[in-house]
C-alpha positions as CSV (number, residue, x, y, z in Angstrom):
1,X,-5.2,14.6,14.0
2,X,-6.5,11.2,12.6
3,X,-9.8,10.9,10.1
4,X,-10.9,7.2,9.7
5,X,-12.0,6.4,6.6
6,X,-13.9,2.7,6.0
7,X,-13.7,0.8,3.3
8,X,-11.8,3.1,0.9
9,X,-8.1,2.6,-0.8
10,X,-5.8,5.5,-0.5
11,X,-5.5,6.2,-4.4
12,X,-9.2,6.6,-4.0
13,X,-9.4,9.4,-1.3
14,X,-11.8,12.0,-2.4
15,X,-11.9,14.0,1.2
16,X,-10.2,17.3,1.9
17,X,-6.5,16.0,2.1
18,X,-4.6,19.3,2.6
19,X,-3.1,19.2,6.0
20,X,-3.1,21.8,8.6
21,X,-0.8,25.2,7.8
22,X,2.6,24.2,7.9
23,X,1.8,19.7,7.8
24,X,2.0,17.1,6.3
25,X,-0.8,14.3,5.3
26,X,0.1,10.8,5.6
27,X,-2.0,8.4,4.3
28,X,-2.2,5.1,6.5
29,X,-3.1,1.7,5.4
30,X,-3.4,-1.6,6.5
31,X,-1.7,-4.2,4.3
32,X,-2.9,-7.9,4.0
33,X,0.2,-8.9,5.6
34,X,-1.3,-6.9,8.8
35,X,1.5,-4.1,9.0
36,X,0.4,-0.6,8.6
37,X,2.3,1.4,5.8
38,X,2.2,5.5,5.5
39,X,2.7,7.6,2.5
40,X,2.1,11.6,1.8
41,X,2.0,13.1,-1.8
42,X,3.0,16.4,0.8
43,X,6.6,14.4,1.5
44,X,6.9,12.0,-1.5
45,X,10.0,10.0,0.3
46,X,7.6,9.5,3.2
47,X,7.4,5.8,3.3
48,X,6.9,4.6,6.9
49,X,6.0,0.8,7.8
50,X,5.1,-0.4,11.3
51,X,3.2,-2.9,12.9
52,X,0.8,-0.9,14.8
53,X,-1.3,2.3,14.0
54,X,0.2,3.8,17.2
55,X,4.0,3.0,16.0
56,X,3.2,4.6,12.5
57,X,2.2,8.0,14.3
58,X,4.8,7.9,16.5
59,X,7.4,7.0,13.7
60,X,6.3,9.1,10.7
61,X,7.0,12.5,12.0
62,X,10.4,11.5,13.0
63,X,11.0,9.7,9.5
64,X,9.5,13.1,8.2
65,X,12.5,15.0,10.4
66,X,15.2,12.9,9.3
67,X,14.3,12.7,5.7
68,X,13.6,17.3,5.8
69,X,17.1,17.3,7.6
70,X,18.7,15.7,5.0
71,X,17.3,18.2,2.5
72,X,18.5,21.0,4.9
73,X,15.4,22.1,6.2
74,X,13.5,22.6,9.3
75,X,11.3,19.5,11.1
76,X,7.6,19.7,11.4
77,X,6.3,20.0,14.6
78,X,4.5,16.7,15.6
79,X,1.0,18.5,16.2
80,X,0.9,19.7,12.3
81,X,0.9,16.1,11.0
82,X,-2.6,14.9,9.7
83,X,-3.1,11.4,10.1
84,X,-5.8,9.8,7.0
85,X,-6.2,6.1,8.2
86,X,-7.9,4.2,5.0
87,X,-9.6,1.1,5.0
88,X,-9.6,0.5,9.0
């Protein structure tokens, strides 16, 4: 799922941000130096930068899977990721 949301930084979200039973949130946003970079407060090592919107949902569930294995637990399926574009 991805929610566009003009004109607004992500520190300033003030929209329903909880992600579907079982997700995660990632908060995507378009740097000046025109890569896209993808946080969640649900995953806080979540740091995923690509150069296009469609490479950053692609790549942050599997960054999401690696970084959970390392903690010993379970991936998230791809369909429970929530997807907050800011600022696009």
């Amino acid at each position: 799922m991805i929610e566009w949301v003009d004109g607004m930084a992500q520190d300033s979200l003030t929209l329903d941000q909880k992600p579907v039973e079982g997700g995660i949130v990632v908060l995507v946003e378009r740097l000046p130096e025109g890569v896209w970079l993808g946080t969640s407060d649900d995953l806080e090592t979540l740091i995923v930068e690509t150069e296009t919107l469609d490479e950053m949902i692609d790549a942050a569930p599997q960054v999401a899977a690696d970084l959970l294995e390392l903690d010993g637990k379970a991936p998230i399926p791809r369909d429970r990721f929530k997807f907050i574009v800011a600022g696009a």
